[in-house]
VORO-782821 format. One record per residue (C-alpha): residue in three letters; residue number from 1; x, y, z. Coordinates in steps of 0.2 Angstrom, whole numbers. Example, Ala and Ser with C-alpha at 12.3 -4.5 7.8 and 13.67 -1.06 7.14 Angstrom:
<torros>
  code  pos     xx     yy     zz
   ALA    1     62    -22     39
   SER    2     68     -5     36
</torros>
This chain:
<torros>
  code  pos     xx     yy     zz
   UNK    1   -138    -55     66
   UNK    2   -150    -60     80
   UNK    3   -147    -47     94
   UNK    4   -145    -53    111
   UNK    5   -139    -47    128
   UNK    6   -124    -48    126
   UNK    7   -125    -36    110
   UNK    8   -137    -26    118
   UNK    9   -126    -21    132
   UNK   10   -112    -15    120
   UNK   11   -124     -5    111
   UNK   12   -127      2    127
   UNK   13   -110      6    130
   UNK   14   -104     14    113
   UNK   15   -110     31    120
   UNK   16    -96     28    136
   UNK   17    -86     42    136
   UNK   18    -72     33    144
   UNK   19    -59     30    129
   UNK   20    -52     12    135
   UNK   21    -70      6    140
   UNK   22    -76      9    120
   UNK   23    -59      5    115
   UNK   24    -64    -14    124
   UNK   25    -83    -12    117
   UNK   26    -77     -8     98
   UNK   27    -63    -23     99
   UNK   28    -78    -34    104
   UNK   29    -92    -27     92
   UNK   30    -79    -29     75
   UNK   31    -77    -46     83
   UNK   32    -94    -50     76
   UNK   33    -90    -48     58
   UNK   34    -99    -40     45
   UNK   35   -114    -49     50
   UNK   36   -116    -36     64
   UNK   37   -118    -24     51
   UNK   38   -138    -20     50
   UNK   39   -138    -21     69
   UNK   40   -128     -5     68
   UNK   41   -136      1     55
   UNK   42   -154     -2     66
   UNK   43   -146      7     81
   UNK   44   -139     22     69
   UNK   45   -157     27     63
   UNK   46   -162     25     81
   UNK   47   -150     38     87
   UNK   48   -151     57     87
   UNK   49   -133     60     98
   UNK   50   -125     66     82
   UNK   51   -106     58     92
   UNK   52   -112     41     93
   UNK   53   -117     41     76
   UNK   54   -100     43     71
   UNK   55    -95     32     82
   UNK   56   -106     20     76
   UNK   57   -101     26     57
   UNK   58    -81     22     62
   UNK   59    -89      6     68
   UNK   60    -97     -3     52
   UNK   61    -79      6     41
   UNK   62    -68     -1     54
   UNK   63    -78    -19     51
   UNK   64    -79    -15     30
   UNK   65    -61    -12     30
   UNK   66    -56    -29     39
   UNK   67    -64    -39     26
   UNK   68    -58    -29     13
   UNK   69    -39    -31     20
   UNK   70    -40    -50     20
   UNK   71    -49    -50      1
   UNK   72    -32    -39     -5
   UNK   73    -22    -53      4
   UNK   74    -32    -66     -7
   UNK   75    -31    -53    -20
   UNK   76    -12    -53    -19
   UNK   77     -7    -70    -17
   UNK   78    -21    -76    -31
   UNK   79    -23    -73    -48
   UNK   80    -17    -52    -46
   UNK   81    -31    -49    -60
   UNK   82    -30    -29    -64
   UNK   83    -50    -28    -64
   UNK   84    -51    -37    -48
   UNK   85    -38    -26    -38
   UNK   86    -45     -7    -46
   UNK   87    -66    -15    -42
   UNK   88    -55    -19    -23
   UNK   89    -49     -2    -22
   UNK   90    -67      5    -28
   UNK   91    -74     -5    -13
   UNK   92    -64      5      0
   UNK   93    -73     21     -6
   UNK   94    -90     12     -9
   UNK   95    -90     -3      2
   UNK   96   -109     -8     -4
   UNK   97   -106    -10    -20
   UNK   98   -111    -22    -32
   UNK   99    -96    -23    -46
   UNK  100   -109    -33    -59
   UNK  101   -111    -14    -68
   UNK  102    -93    -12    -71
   UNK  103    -92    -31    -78
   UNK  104   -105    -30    -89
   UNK  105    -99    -12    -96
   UNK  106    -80    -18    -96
   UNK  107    -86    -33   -108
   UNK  108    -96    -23   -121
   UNK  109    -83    -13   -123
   UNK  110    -70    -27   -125
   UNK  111    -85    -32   -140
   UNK  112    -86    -18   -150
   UNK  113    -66    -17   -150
   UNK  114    -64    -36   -154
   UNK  115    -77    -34   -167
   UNK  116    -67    -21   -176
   UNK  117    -51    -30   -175
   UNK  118    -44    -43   -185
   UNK  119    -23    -51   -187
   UNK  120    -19    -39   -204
   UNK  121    -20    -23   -192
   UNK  122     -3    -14   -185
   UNK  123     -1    -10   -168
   UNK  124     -6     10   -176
   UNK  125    -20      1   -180
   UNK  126    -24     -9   -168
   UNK  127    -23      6   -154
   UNK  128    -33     17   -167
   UNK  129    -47      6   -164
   UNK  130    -49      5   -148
   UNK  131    -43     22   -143
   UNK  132    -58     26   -157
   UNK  133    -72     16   -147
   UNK  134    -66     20   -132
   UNK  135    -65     40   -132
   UNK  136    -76     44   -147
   UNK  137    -89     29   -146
   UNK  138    -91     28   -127
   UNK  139    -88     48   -125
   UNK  140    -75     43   -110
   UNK  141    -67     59   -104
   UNK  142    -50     63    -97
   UNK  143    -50     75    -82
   UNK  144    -32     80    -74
   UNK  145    -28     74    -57
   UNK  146    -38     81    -44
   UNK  147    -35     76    -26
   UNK  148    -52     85    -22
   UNK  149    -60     70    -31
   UNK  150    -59     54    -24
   UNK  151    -72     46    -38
   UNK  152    -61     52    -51
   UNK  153    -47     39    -46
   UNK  154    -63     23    -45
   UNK  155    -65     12    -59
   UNK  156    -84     11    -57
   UNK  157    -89     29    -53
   UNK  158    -76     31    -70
   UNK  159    -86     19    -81
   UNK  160   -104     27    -73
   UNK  161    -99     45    -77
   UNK  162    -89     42    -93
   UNK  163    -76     53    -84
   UNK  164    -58     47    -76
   UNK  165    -41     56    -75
   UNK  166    -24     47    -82
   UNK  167    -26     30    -67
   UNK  168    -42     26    -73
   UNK  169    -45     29    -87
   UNK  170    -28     21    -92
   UNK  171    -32      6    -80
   UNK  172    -48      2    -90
   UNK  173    -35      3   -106
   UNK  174    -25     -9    -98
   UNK  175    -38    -22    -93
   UNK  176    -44    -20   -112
   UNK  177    -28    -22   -120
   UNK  178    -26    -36   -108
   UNK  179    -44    -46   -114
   UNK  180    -38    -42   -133
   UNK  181    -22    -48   -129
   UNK  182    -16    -31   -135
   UNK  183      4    -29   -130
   UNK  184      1    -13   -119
   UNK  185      7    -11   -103
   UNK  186     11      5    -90
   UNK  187     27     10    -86
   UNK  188     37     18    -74
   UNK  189     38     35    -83
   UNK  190     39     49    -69
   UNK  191     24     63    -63
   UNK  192     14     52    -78
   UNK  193      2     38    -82
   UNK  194      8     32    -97
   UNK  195      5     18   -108
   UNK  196     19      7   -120
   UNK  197     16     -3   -132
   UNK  198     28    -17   -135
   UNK  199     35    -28   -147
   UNK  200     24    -43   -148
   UNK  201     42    -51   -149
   UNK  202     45    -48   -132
   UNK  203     43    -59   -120
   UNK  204     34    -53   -103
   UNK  205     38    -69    -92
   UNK  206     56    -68    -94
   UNK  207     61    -49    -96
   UNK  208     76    -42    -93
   UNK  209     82    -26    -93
   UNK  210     70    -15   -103
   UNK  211     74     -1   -117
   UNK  212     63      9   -127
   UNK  213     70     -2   -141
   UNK  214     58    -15   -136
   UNK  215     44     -2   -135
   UNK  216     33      2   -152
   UNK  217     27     20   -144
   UNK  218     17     27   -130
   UNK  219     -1     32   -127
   UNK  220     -9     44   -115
   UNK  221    -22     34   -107
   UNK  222    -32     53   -101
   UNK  223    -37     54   -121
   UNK  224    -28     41   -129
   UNK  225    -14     53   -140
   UNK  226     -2     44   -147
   UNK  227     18     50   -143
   UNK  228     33     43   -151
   UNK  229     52     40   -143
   UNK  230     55     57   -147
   UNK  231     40     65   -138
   UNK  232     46     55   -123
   UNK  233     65     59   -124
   UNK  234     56     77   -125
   UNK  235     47     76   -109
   UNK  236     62     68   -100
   UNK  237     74     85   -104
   UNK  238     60     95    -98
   UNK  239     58     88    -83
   UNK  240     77     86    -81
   UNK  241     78     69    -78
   UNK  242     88     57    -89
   UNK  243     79     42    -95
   UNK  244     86     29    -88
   UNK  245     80      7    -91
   UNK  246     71      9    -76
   UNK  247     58     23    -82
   UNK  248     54     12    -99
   UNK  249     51     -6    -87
   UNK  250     33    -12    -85
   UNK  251     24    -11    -72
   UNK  252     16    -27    -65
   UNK  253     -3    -27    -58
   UNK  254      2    -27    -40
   UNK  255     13    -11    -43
   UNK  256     -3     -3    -53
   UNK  257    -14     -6    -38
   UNK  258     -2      0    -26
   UNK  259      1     16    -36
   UNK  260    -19     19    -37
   UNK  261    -19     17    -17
   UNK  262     -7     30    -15
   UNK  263    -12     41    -25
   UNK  264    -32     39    -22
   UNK  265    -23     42     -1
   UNK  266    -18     60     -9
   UNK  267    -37     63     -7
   UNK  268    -39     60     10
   UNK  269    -23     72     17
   UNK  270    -32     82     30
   UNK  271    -36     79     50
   UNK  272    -53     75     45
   UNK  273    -50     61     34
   UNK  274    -34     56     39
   UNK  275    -36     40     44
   UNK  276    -41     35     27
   UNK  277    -24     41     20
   UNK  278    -16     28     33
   UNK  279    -28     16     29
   UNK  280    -25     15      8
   UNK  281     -5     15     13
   UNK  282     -8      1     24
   UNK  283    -15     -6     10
   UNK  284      1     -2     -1
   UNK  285     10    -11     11
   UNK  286      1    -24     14
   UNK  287      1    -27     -7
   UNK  288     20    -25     -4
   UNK  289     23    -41      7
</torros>
C-alpha cells in the first residue's frame, strides 16, 4: 500500500504509551486490510524498540486473523470440504502459507492408493491398501498428543515432516477415504481419534440413530491398526464409560474442524499465548453458528 500521511502519522503513534490512544490507532490501521501488511512489515525492520515490535507483530495477526475469520464463515456456509477446513486451521499457525505443497502431496497419495484398488477388494482389503501406502510407503509416523507441539496438530507441517499425532494423521485418512469413496468416517469415541468403517449399505444423508451394527471395524488413524467391536467394547469398560449410540455416530466435517481447533487451543494455554487459545475457540464457535 502507498503510504500516505495519514498512515504515517499512525505509524507514529503506535509507540503512544497511552492504551485508548493505540487502541484508536490499532482500530484504524486493521481498517486497511491486509494490504497494509508490508507497510508494517517496512516499519518492523526499521525499529530497534523491541515493544513496538510486538506491537507491530499483534498488529499484522490481529489483521491475518480477520481474514481468516470471514474465510471460515465462507468455509462453513460453503462446501465444508475437510481438506479445506484442516489447510484453514493450518493457516492460523502459518498465516503465509501456500497450501499448493499439501495439494499436490494429498493427490499422489490418493494415486498410488487408487491404483492399487480395484471393486473385488473387501473393506480388510481395501483399508489394507492404503493403510499400506500410507504408513509403510510414505513412512508417515504417529506421535501421541503433545500440547507442546502445535505443528503436530497442522496438516501441512504433517504431510512435510511425515509425522502427525491421531487429528492429523487420521484427518489426511479421512480426506483419502473421502477421494476413494472409501466408507470411513470419524466418530465420537471418547479421550480417542478413531476411525469406522461402515457398511457401504448405509446411507450417510439420511442417518439415524447409529450402532456399531452398521459399523464393519475401527482403525487407529496414529498407525493405522485395525480393532474389531470387541477391542472397542474393551476400551469402553476400561475407561468406565458405557457405549452408548451416541459414541458410534459420525462425525461431520464442521465437528472434525471444530475438534482440531480445540484441541490445537490446548497448545497455547499459558499467559503468553493465551490469546491464541481464545482465538481458535472463537473459531469453534464461530463454526458452531
Amino acid at each position: 500500500m502507498e503510504e500516505n500521511k495519514e498512515i504515517a502519522a499512525l505509524f507514529h503513534l503506535i509507540d503512544d504509551p497511552d492504551n485508548e490512544v493505540y487502541d484508536t490507532v490499532s482500530d484504524k490501521i486493521i481498517s486497511f486490510g491486509k494490504a497494509i501488511i508490508p507497510n508494517l512489515e517496512g516499519l518492523w525492520e526499521n525499529t530497534v524498540n523491541e515493544t513496538i515490535q510486538e506491537r507491530i507483530e499483534a498488529l499484522i495477526h490481529k489483521l491475518h486473523f480477520r481474514d481468516l475469520t470471514s474465510d471460515f464463515i465462507n468455509w462453513r456456509d460453503g462446501s465444508c470440504e475437510l481438506l479445506q477446513g484442516a489447510l484453514l486451521t493450518a493457516q492460523y499457525h502459518y498465516p503465509e502459507m501456500q497450501p499448493l505443497q499439501a495439494l499436490q502431496e494429498i493427490e499422489k497419495m490418493r494415486r498410488n492408493i487408487w491404483l492399487e484398488l480395484n471393486n473385488y477388494l473387501t473393506p480388510l482389503e481395501q483399508i489394507n491398501v492404503l493403510t499400506s501406502i500410507l504408513y509403510n510407503y510414505y513412512k508417515q509416523k504417529g506421535v501421541e498428543i503433545a500440547y507442546n507441539q502445535p505443528e503436530d496438530f497442522l496438516i501441512t507441517k504433517t504431510l512435510e515432516i511425515k509425522k502427525g499425532n491421531a487429528i492429523s494423521n487420521g484427518i489426511i485418512y479421512l480426506i483419502l477415504c473421502e477421494l476413494l469413496d472409501i466408507p470411513v468416517k470419524a466418530i465420537n469415541v471418547p479421550r480417542q481419534f478413531i476411525l469406522a468403517y461402515f457398511d457401504q449399505k448405509f446411507d450417510f444423508l439420511n442417518p439415524d440413530e447409529q450402532s456399531t451394527a452398521k459399523i464393519i471395524f475401527y482403525i487407529d488413524p496414529l498407525n493405522g491398526q485395525i480393532y474389531s467391536h470387541k477391542d472397542v467394547e474393551t476400551y469402553f469398560k476400561r475407561i468406565s464409560v458405557p457405549p452408548t449410540a451416541y459414541f458410534f455416530k459420525q462425525m461431520d466435517n464442521k465437528r472434525i474442524i471444530q475438534f482440531l481447533l480445540e484441541e490445537l487451543s490446548k497448545c497455547f494455554d499459558n499467559d503468553k499465548n493465551r490469546y491464541k487459545k481464545e482465538e481458535l475457540l472463537t473459531l469453534v464457535k464461530l463454526l458452531g453458528e
